[in-house]
Structure formats: C-alpha cells, structure tokens
C-alpha positions as CSV (number, residue, x, y, z in Angstrom):
1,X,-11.5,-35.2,-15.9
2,X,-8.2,-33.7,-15.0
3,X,-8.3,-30.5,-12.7
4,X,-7.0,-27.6,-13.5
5,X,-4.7,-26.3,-11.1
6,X,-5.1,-22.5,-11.6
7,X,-9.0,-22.8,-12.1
8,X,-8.3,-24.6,-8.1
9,X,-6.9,-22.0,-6.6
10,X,-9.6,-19.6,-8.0
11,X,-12.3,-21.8,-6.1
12,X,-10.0,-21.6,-2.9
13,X,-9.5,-17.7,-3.0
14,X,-13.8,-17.6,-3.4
15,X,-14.2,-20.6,-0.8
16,X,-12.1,-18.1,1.2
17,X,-14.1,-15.2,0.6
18,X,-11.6,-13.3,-1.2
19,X,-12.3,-9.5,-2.3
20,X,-9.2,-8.0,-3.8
21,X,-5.9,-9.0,-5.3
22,X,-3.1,-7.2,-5.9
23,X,-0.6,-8.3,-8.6
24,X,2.8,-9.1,-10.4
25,X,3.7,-11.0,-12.8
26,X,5.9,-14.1,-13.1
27,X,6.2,-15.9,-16.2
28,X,5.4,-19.0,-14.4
29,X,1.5,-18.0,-13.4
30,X,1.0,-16.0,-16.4
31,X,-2.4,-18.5,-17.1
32,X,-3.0,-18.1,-13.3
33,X,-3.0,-14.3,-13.5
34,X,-6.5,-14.1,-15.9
35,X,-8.2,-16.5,-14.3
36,X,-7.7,-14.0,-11.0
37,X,-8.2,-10.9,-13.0
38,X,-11.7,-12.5,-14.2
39,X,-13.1,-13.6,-11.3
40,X,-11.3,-10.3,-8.3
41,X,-11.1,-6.6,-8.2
42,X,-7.6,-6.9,-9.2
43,X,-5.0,-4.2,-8.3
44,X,-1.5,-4.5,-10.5
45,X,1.4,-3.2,-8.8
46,X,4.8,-1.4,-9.7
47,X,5.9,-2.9,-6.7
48,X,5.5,-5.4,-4.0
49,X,6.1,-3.9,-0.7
50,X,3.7,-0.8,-2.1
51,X,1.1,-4.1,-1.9
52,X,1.6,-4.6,1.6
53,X,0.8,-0.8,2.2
54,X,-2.5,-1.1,-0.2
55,X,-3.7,-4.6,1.0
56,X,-3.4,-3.1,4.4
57,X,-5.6,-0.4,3.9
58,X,-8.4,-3.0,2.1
59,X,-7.9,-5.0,5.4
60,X,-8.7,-2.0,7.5
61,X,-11.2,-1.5,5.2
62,X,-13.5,-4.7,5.9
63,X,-12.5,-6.3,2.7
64,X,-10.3,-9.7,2.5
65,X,-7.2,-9.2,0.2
66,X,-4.4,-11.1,-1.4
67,X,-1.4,-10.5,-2.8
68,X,0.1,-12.9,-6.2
69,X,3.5,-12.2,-6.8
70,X,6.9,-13.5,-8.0
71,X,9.0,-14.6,-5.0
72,X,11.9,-12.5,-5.7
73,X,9.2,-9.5,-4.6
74,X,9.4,-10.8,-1.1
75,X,12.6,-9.1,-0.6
76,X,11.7,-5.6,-0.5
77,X,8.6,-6.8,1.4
78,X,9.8,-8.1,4.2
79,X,10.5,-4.9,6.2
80,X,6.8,-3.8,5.4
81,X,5.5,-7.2,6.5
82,X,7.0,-7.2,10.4
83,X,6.8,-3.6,10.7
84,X,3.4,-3.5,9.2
85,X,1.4,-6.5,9.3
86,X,2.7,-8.2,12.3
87,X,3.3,-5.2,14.5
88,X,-0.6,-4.1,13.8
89,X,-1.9,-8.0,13.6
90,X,-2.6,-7.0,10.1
91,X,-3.4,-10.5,7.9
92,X,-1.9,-10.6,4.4
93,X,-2.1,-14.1,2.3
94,X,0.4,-14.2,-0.1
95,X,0.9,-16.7,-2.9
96,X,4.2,-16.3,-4.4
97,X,5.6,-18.0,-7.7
98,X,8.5,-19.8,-6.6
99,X,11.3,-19.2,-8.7
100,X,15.4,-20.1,-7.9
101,X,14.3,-23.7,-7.3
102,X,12.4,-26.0,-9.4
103,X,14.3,-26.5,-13.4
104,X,15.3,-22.8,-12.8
105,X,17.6,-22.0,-15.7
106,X,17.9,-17.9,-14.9
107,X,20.9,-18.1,-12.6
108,X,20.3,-14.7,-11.1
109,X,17.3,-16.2,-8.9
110,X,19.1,-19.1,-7.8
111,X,20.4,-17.6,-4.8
112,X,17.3,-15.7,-3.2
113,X,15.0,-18.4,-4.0
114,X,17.0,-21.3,-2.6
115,X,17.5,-19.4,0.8
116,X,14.1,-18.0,0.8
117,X,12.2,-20.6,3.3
118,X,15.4,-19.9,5.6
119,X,14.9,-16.3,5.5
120,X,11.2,-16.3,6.0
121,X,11.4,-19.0,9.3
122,X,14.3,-16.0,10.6
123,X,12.1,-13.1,10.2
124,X,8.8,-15.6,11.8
125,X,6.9,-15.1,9.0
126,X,4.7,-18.4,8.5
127,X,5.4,-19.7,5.2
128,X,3.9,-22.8,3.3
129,X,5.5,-24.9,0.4
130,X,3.6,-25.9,-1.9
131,X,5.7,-28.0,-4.0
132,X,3.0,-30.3,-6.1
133,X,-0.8,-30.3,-7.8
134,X,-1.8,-32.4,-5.3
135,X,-0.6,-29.7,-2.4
136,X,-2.6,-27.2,-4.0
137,X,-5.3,-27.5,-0.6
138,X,-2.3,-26.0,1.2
139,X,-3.6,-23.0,-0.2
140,X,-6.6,-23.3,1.3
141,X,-5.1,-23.1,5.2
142,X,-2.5,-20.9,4.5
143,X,-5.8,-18.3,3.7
144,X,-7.6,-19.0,7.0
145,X,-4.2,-19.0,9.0
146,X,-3.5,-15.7,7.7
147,X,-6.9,-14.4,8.9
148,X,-7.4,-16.2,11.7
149,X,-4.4,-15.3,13.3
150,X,-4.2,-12.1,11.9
151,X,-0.6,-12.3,10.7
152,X,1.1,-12.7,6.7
153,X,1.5,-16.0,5.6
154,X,3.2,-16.8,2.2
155,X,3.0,-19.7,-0.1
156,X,5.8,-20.7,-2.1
157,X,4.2,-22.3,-5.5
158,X,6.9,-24.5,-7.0
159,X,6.6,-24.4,-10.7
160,X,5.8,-27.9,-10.8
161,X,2.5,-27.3,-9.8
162,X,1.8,-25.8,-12.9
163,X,3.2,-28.2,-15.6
164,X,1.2,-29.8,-17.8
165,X,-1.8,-27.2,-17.3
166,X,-4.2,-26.6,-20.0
167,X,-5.2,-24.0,-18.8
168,X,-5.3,-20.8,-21.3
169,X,-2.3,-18.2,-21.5
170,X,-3.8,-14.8,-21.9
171,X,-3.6,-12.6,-25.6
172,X,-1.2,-10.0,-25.7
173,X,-2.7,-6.7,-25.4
174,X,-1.8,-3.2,-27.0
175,X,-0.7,0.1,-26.2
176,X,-4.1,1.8,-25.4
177,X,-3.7,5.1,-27.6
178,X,-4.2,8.6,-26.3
179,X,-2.7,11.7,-25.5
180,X,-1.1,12.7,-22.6
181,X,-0.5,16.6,-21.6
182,X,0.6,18.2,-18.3
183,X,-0.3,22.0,-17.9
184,X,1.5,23.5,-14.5
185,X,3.2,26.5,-14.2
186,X,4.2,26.0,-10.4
187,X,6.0,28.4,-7.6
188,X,7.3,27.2,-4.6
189,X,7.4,30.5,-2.6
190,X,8.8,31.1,1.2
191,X,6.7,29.1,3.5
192,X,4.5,30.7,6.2
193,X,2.9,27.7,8.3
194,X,4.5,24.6,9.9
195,X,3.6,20.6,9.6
196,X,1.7,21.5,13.2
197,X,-0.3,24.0,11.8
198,X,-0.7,22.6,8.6
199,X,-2.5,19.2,10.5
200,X,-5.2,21.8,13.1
201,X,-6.2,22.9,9.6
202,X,-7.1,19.6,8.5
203,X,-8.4,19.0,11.6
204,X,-10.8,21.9,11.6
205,X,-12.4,20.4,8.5
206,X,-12.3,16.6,9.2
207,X,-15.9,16.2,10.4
208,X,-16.5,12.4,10.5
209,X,-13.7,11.5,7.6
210,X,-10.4,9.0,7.8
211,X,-7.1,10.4,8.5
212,X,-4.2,8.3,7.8
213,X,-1.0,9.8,9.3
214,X,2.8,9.1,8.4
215,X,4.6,7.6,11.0
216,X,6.8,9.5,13.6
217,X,6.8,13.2,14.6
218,X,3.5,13.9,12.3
219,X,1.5,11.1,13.8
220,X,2.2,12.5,17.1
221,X,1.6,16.1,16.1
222,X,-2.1,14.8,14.9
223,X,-2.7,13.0,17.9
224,X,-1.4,16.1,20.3
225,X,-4.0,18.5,17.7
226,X,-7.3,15.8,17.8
227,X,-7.2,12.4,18.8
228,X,-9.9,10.4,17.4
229,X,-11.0,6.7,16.9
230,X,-11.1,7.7,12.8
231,X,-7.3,8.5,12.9
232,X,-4.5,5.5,11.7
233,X,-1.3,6.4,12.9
234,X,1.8,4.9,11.3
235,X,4.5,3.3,13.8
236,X,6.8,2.2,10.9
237,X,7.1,1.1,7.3
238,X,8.0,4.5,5.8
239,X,6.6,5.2,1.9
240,X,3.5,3.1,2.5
241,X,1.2,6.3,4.2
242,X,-0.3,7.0,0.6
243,X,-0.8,3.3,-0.1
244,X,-3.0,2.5,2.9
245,X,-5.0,5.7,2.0
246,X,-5.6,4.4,-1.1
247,X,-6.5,0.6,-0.1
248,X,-8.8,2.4,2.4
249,X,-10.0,4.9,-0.4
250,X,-11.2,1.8,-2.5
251,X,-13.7,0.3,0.9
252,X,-15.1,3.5,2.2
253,X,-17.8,6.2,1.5
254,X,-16.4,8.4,3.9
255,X,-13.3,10.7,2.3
256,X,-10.3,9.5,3.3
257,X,-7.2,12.2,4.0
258,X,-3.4,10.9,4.2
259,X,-0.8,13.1,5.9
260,X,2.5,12.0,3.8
261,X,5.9,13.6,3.3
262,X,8.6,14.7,0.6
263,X,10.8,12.2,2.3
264,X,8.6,9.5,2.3
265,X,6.8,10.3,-0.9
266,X,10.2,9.9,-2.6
267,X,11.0,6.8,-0.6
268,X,7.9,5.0,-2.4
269,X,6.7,7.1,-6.0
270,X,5.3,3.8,-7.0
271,X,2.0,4.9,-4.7
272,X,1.6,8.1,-7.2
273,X,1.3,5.8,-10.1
274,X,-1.2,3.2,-8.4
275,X,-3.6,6.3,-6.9
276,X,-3.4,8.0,-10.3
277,X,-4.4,4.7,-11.9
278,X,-7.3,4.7,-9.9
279,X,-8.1,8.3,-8.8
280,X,-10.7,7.4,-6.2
281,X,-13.0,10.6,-5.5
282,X,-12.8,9.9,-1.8
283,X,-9.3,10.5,-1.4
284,X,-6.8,13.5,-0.4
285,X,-3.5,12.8,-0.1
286,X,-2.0,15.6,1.8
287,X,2.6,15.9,0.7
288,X,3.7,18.4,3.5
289,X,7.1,19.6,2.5
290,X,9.6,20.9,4.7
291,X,12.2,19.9,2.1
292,X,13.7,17.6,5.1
293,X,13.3,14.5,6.8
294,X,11.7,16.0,9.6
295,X,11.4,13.4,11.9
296,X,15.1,12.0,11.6
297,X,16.5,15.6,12.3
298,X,15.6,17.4,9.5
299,X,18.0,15.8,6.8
300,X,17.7,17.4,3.3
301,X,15.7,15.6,0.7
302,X,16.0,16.4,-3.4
303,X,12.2,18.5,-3.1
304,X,15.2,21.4,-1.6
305,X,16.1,22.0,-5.1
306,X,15.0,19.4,-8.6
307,X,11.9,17.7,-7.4
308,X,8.6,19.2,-7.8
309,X,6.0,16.7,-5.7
310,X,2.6,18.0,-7.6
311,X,4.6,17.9,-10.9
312,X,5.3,14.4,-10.1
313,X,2.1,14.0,-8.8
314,X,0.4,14.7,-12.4
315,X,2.8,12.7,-14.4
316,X,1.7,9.9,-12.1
317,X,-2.1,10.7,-13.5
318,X,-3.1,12.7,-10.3
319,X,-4.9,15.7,-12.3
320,X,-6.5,16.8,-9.5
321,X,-3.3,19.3,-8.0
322,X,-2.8,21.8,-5.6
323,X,-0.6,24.0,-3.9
324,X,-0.6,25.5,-0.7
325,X,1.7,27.6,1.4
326,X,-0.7,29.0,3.9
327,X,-3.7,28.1,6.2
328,X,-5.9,29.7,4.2
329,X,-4.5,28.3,0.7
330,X,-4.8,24.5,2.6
331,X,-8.8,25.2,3.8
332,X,-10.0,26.0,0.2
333,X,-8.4,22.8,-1.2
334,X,-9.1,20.8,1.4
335,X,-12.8,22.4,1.1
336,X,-12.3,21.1,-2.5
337,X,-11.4,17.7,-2.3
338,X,-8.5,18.1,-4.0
339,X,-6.5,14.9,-4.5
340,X,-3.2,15.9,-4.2
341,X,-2.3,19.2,-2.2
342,X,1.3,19.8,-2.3
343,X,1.6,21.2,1.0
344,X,4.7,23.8,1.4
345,X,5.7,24.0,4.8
346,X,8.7,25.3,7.9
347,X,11.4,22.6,8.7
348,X,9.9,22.7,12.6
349,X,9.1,20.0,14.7
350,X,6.5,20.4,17.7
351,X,7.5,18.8,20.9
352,X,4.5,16.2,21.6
353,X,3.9,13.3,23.6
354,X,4.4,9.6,22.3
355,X,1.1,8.1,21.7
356,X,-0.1,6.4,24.2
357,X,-1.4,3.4,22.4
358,X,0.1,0.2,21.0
359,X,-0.3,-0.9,17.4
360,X,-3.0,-3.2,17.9
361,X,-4.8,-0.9,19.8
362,X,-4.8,1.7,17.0
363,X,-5.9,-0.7,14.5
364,X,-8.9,-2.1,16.8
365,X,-10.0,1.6,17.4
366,X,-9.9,2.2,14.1
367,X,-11.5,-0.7,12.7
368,X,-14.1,-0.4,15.1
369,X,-15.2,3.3,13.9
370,X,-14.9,2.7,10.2
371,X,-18.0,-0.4,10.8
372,X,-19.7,2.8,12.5
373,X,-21.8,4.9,9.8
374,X,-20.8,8.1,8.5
C-alpha cells in the first residue's frame, strides 16, 4: 500500500514524543495541517516569531513543542531564534513548507526561498532539506537533534514531498456567529509609583508563582527586588515576554505573572490575540507603562497619547482588565488574578547591578524549580 506522507510525519512527531504544535498555514500542507490538529494540542499563530516566544515557554514548561510553518515565516524568526533559543539552549523543531523553490509559480517567494539554506548556514542555525517522500525520516533526526542538543533546527519540506498524496484536504469552515461588545470607560491619571516599585509589589505577593520578566532594566530591577530560582529573566528578543508567559501558562498549575512593557507590547500585539484566544486562568500579564522605552533611554512610544493598552487588551479577547496607578490599586488586582493589569507608571529607571548569571544558567535554575511542586 502506498504511504501517506503527511499520515508519516504524524507518526514521527508521536515517535518523537511531541506535545504541542504551533501553526501557519501554507497552501502546500493544507492536508498536513488536520492531520496535526487531530492528533496535537495545536496552537495557530498570527505570527511566527510570536511561536518562538510561545514554544519557548512550553519548553520551559516540560512539554516538547513544534512549530509548522510556511518558510517565508522564518524571516521575522530569525532574530528570536539566536537571541532566544540558542542563547538559552532552548530546542525548537521546525518544519517549514518550502516555498520559492520547487514549480514555484508566485514570483514574490522566489528570492527568500532560493537563498534561504544560505541564510540559515550564516546565522548557524542547523537546517535539513527535505527534498523527496522518501527523505521524509529526515524528519525524524532533525526532532532528536533539536532536543538533544538543545538548539532550533528547521526542515525545509520541498513541495514535492507532497504530490500525489491522497491524503484528505480539510472542509472549509464558517464564521462562528456571536456578538462581540467592549464596555471600558478608562482614565489614565498622573502616575504615583515607578517600574521599581511597581515589581516589590508583585514581589510581596508572589509566594511560590512564575515570574517572567522583560529583558533589560526590568529584569534587573526584579532581580535587585527578589532573586529567585522561579524568576525567567529575558536577555533579548524584545515582544516575546507575554508569549513565553503564556507557553508556560498552558504547562503549569502554579500562576504564572509576566512583567511586559508599552514598548514591547506594541512591538509584538499578536501575543494579545493568542492569550485572549486562550485566556488561561493561571496567567497575569503585568503592561507597566512609562509611555517610554525605558530601558533604551526613555524614547516615547504611541501609549503617550492614542494607544490605550487595556483597550487593546479586550479587543484582543482579554476580558479580564485592570488598571492601576498605585501600590495599592496593583495589590488588589494582583490579589485578584486579574489577567491583564494595565500598569501606569514614572519614566524612572533604578540603577541595579547586571545579573550575574548567563542565559543557560537562568534557564537551568528555572527549569529545575518548575519540576519542584508548588
């Protein structure tokens, strides 16, 4: 009987103990796509690199993801992938349609995809090519180098691999109907407290919880305030904060609190839409707002005047909103749960120490205390 190549690579993503997959489409896996949606917790994306910042928390986690995607995604990942995955020793698999190459007809991929292998071998990202049904075991080793090694690998799935398939293409589905409404009536007022005094608050209330923290000056703030094994702190790949929070939300009984940022929040919306699509009840992502790129020298960002970050918050689905502009406001909802508390806060920056800890050694730490029980 002839073997179906998608219904293969579902038996080497299960051989390979796969949890999670996070998703986007390309017309040239769309009967690949089901068959992972039927058989994976499956997380579609808005956007790729916001993957990187999700899988990464699943990893951290305990759970084994993957990311299936179109290869063009690859270049807004790439930044994500050496700052993230390879400075931590963070493993991401990643099997990427392969367009620009094989009986490519849309010119406008022709140019990434034909240079892609070159641009992967310059950034040292292991890559594999998988260029025919019978190199679909490829697959297979690319998986266990990833985790192995603890590093991304991609595989770039020719098209060819999928010709002649007879494998099903999925019914298009509808518009689910329903009604959406957003109730707010919001004030941003003078505010009282600073990001430093913002993060002892949180502190004061973190008992044995997970606190994810946004890379530069607020990371060191939250390591200057409490240093613990149960704190994440971010080095690089700005925007992704909020993802990782969430990825780790979707492993972990413990509550799980992110300390984002109006510059960073804006840099990557896309992570509003995916926690609102899944609202976890273990989650609390914390938007401090100094209106500023605090940790760049205070550079003004659009939450000065147009942007509202707990409006935005609820049109992403995020009903669960708060403001706060002082101590006391940021205790009660952090008391609460709440999911999003819109944190207003001074343009000051503490002077602190750098950490004093490398990547790996803050993923290890950390890995090692979320195993712990709660």
């Amino acid at each position: 009987m002839k073997e179906i190549p998608e219904l293969r690579v579902i038996e080497i993503l299960k051989k390979n103990r796969i949890d999670f997959a996070a998703t986007l489409p390309c017309d040239r896996i769309k009967a690949l796509l089901p068959q992972i949606e039927k058989n994976f917790m499956t997380i579609p994306l808005t956007r790729e690199e916001n993957g990187v910042g999700i899988c990464a928390g699943l990893y951290l986690g305990g759970e084994r993801p993957v990311m299936v995607i179109q290869s063009t995604g690859l270049g807004n990942m790439i930044n994500a992938l050496e700052s993230l995955n390879l400075t931590y020793g963070i493993p991401l698999p990643v099997l990427a349609s392969w367009r620009g190459v094989h009986k490519e007809a849309i010119e406008a991929q022709w140019q990434f995809g034909k240079k892609l292998p070159a641009l992967l071998d310059a950034a040292g990202i292991e890559f594999t090519l998988v260029e025919a049904k019978d190199e679909i075991d490829k697959i297979d080793l690319a998986i266990k180098d990833s985790f192995d090694n603890a590093r991304p690998h991609v595989v770039l799935i020719s098209p060819a691999v999928w010709e002649g398939s007879s494998c099903e293409n999925p019914v298009p589905c509808e518009i689910t109907p329903r009604l959406s409404q957003i109730e707010l009536r919001s004030e941003i007022r003078k505010p009282e407290m600073t990001r430093f005094q913002a993060i002892e608050t949180l502190a004061s209330v973190v008992g044995d919880d997970i606190i994810v923290s946004n890379l530069g000056i607020p990371s060191k703030e939250l390591h200057e305030i409490k240093d613990r094994e149960l704190n994440f702190y971010m080095t690089g790949s700005m925007g992704l904060v909020s993802s990782i929070g969430l990825g780790l939300a979707l492993t972990q009984e413990r509550h799980v609190y992110v300390i984002d940022g109006d510059g960073s929040i804006l840099m990557n919306p896309n992570t509003l839409a995916s926690i609102g699509a899944y609202c976890p009840g273990n989650l609390t992502v914390l938007a401090i707002d100094n209106a500023a790129c605090g940790s760049t020298g205070n550079q003004l960002t659009c939450t000065n005047s147009q942007i509202d970050l707990e409006l935005l918050a609820k049109a992403s689905g995020i009903n669960d909103t708060q403001k706060a502009h002082t101590s006391e406001e940021l205790k009660i909802a952090l008391m609460r749960m709440t999911a999003f508390i819109h944190v207003i806060v001074k343009p000051v920056n503490s002077i602190c120490r750098e950490i004093p800890l490398s990547a790996t050694e803050i993923k290890e730490r950390f890995m090692k205390a979320c195993c712990r029980p709660s």
